[in-house]
Residue frames as qw, qx, qy, qz and C-alpha x, y, z in Angstrom:
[[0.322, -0.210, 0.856, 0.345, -13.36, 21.37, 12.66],
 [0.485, 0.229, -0.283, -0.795, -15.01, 21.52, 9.33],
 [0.913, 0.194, 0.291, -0.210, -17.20, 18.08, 7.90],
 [0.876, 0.436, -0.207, -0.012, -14.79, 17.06, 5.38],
 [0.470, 0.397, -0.688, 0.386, -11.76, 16.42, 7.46],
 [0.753, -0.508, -0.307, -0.285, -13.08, 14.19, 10.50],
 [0.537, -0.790, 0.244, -0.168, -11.60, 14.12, 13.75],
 [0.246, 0.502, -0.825, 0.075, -7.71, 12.14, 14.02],
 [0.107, -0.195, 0.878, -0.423, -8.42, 8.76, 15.39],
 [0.483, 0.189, 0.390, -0.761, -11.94, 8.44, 14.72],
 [0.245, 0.147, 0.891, 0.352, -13.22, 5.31, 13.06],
 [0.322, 0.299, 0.126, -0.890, -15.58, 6.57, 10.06],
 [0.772, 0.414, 0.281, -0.392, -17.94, 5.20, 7.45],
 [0.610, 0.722, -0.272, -0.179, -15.70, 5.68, 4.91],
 [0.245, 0.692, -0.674, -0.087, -13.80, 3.04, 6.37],
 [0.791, 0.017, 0.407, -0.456, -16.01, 0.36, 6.58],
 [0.954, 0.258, -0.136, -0.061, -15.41, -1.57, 3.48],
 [0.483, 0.366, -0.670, 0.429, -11.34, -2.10, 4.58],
 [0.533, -0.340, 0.607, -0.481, -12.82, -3.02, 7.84],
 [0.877, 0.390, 0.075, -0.272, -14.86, -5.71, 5.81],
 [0.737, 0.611, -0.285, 0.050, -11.66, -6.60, 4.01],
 [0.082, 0.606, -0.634, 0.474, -9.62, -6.79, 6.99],
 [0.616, -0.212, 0.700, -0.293, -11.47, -9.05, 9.31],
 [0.931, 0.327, -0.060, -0.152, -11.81, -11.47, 5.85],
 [0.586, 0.516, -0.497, 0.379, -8.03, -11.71, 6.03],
 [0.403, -0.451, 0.670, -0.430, -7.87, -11.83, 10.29],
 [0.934, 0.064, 0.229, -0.268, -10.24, -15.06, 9.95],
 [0.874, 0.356, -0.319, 0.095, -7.48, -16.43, 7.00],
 [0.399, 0.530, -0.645, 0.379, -4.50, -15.93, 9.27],
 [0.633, -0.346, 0.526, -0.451, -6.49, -17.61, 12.10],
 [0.942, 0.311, -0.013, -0.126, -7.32, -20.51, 9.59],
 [0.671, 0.515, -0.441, 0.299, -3.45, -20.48, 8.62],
 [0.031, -0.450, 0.725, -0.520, -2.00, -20.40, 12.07],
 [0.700, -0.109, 0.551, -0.441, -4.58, -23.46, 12.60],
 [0.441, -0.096, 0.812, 0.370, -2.71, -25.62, 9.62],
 [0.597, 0.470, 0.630, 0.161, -5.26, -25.29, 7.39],
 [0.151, -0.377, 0.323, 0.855, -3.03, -22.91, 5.12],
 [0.108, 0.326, 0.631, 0.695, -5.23, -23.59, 1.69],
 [0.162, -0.823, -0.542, 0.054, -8.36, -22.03, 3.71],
 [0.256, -0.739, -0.165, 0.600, -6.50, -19.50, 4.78],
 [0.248, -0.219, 0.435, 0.838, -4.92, -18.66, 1.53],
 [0.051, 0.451, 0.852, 0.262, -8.04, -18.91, -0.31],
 [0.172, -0.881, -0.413, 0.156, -9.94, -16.34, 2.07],
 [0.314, -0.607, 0.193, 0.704, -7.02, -14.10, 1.63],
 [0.095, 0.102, 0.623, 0.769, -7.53, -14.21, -2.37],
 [0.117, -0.776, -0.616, -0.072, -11.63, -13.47, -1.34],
 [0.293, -0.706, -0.164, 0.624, -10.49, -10.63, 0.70],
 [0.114, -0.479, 0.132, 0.860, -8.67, -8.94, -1.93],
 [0.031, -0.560, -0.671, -0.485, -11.94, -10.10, -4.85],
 [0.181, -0.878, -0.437, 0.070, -14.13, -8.19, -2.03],
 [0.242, -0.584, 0.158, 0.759, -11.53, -5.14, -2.19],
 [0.232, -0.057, 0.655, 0.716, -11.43, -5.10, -5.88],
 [0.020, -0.562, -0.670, -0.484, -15.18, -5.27, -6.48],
 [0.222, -0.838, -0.398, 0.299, -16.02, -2.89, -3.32],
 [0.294, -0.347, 0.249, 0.855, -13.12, -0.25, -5.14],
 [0.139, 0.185, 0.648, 0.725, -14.95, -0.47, -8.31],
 [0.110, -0.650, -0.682, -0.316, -18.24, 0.26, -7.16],
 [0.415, -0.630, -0.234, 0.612, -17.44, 2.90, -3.87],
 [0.261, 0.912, 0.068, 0.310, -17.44, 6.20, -4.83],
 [0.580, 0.261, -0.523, 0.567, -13.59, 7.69, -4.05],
 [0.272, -0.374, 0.558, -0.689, -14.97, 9.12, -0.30],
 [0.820, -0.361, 0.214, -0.389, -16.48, 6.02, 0.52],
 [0.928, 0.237, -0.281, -0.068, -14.10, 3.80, -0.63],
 [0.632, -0.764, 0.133, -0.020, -11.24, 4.79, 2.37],
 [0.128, -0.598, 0.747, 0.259, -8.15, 3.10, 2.59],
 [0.665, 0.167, 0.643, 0.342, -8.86, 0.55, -0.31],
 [0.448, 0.875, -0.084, 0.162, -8.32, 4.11, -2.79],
 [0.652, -0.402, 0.251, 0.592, -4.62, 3.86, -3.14],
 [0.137, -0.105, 0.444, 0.879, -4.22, 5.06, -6.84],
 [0.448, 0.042, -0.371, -0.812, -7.00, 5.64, -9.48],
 [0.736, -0.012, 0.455, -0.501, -9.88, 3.44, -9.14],
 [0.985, 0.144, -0.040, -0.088, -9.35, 1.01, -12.04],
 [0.220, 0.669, -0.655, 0.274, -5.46, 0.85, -11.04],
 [0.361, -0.345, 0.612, -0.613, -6.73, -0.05, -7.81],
 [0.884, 0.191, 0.257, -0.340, -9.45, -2.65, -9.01],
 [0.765, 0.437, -0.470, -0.058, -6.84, -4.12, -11.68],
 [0.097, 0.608, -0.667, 0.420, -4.50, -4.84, -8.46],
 [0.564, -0.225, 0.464, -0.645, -6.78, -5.60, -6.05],
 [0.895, 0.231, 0.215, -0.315, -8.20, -8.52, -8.62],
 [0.570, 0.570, -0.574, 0.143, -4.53, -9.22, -10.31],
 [0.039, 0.321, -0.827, 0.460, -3.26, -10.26, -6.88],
 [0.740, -0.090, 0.390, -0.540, -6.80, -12.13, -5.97],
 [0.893, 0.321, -0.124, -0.289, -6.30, -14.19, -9.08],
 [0.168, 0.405, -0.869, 0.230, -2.08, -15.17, -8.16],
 [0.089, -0.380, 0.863, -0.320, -2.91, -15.94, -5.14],
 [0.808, 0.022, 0.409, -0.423, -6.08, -18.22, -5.51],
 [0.621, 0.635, -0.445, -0.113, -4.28, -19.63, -8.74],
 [0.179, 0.571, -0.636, 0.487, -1.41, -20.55, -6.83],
 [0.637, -0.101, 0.493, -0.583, -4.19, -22.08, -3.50],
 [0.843, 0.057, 0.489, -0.217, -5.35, -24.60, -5.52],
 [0.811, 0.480, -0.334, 0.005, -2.64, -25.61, -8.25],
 [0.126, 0.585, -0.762, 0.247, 0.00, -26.38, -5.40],
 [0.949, -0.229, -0.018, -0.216, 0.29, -29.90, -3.99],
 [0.888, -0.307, -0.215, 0.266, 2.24, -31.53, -1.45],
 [0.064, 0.670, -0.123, 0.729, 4.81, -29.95, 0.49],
 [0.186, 0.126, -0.666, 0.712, 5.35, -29.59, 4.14],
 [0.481, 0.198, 0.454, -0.724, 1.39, -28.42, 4.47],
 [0.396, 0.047, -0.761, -0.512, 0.29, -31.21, 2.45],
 [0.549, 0.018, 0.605, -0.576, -3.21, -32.82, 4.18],
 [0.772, 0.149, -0.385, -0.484, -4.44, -35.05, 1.68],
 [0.462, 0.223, -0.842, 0.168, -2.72, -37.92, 3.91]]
């Protein structure tokens, strides 16, 4: 089996930073499945800033599964959908998961 096509199954380097980006988003859906939904949403808009800036800098073999398309496709997404959804975190109020009471 040659070096550039690593073994099936085999956790490598090159998927470290969506490891990194994945337990930031396990922690929010612990946070959200423990009421506190704005934490959780919040870390989930961090998660996909730390995708977005770890796409832009990663060369495309280290950057794993956060290369989906071209790198600034990927970085315009990655940071378009960080900015909804933190937007969206702190401009909503009250509501079934209101806590300010």
């Amino acid at each position: 089996m040659s070096a550039a096509h690593p073994q099936k199954g085999r956790f490598t380097l090159s998927q470290l930073p969506f490891a990194v980006v994945m337990l930031i988003v396990a922690v929010a859906a612990l946070r959200i499945g423990q009421y506190h939904w704005r934490q959780g949403t919040a870390l989930i808009g961090g998660a996909l800033l730390v995708a977005s800036v770890l796409r832009i800098v990663l060369p495309e073999d280290r950057a794993g599964l956060l290369a989906i398309r071209g790198r600034i496709v990927d970085f315009v997404s990655y940071a378009g959908l960080a900015a909804l959804i933190l937007f969206l975190t702190f401009t909503i109020t009250g509501g079934p998961f209101d806590t300010s009471s």
